[in-house]
N, C-alpha and C positions, 0 to 999 in steps of 0.2 A: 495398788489400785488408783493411786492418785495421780502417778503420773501417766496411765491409763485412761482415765478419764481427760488430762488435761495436754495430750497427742495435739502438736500444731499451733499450741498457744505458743505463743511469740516469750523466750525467754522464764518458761514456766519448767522445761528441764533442767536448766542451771539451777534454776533456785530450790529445784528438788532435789539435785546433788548436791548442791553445799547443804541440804537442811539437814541430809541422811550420812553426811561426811564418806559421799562415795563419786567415784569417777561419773561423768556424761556416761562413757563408753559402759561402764558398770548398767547402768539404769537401760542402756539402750538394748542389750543383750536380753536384758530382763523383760523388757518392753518385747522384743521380738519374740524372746520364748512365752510369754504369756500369751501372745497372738498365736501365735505357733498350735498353742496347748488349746488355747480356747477353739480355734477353728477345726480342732481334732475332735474335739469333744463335741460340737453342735455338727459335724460331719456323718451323712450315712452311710458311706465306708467305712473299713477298720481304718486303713491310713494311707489317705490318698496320695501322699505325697511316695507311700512306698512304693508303689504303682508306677510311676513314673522315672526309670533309672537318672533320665537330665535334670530332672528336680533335684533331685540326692546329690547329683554332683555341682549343682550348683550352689544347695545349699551348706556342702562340704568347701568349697572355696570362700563362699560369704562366709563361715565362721571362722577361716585361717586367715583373710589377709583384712576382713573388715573387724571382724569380733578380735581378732589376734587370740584366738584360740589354741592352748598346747594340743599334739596328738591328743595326750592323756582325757582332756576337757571333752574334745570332741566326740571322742571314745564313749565317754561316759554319757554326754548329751543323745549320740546315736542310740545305746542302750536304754537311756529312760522314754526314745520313742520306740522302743519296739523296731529299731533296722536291724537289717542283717545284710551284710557281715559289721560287725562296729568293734573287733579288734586293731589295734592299735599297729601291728602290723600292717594289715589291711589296708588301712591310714596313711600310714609310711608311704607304700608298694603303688595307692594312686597320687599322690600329689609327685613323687618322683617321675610316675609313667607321665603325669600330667605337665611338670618340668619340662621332660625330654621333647614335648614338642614344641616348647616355643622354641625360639629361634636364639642363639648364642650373641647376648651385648658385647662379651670378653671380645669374639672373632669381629676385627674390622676390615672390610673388601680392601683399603685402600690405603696407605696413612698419609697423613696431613699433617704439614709443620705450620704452625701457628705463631707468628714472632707477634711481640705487644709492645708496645709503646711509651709511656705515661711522662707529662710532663706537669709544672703547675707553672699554670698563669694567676696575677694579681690582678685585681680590678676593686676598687673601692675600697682598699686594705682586706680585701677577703682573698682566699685561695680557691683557683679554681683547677680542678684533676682534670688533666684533658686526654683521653685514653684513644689508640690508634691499633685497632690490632690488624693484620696480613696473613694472610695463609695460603702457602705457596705448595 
């Protein structure tokens, strides 16, 4: 509740995490699931977010690559809001499908050789790294 109440103040989550000897990222998850919970509860829907399949996927992504959430966590967080489906399979089956469309970093169109340089220059008794790179 406290750090609920004190959302936006300037260096007041830090000093809530070191008070409670837990991560920013701990308190922030928390922080969102309490918004999360609370805006369900003062909601005249059953769960408006269920309602909306790009909600759900988006907020399946903000829990795996911002929350750093396991399947398992997620699993179990989908469950305590009443989604369906929030098997852990499930889980698996869209973030792979969701994978396969971006685009492959491994594959490059072209390759580039890159030669680099480095020498050091003295000036005032200091050294100074002077880097040169080429790509042909």
């Amino acid at each position: 509740m406290t750090a609920w109440r004190h959302q936006g103040v300037y260096g007041k989550m830090t000093n809530i995490a070191k008070f409670y000897q837990i991560s920013r990222t701990l308190l922030s998850q928390l922080l969102f699931m309490a918004n999360l919970q609370l805006a369900t509860l003062l909601s005249d829907a059953q769960l408006l977010f269920q309602k909306d399949h790009g909600h759900l996927e988006q907020l399946l992504v903000l829990l795996r690559l911002e929350g750093k959430c396991s399947l398992l966590s997620i699993a179990s967080i989908l469950q305590a809001l009443e989604y369906h489906p929030h098997s852990v399979g499930y889980l698996s089956q869209f973030f792979h499908s969701a994978g396969q469309t971006l685009p492959s970093t491994l594959v490059i169109p072209s390759k580039k050789l890159v030669f680099s340089l480095s020498d050091a220059i003295f000036a005032l008794h200091a050294p100074i790294l002077v880097n040169r790179h080429y790509r042909v």
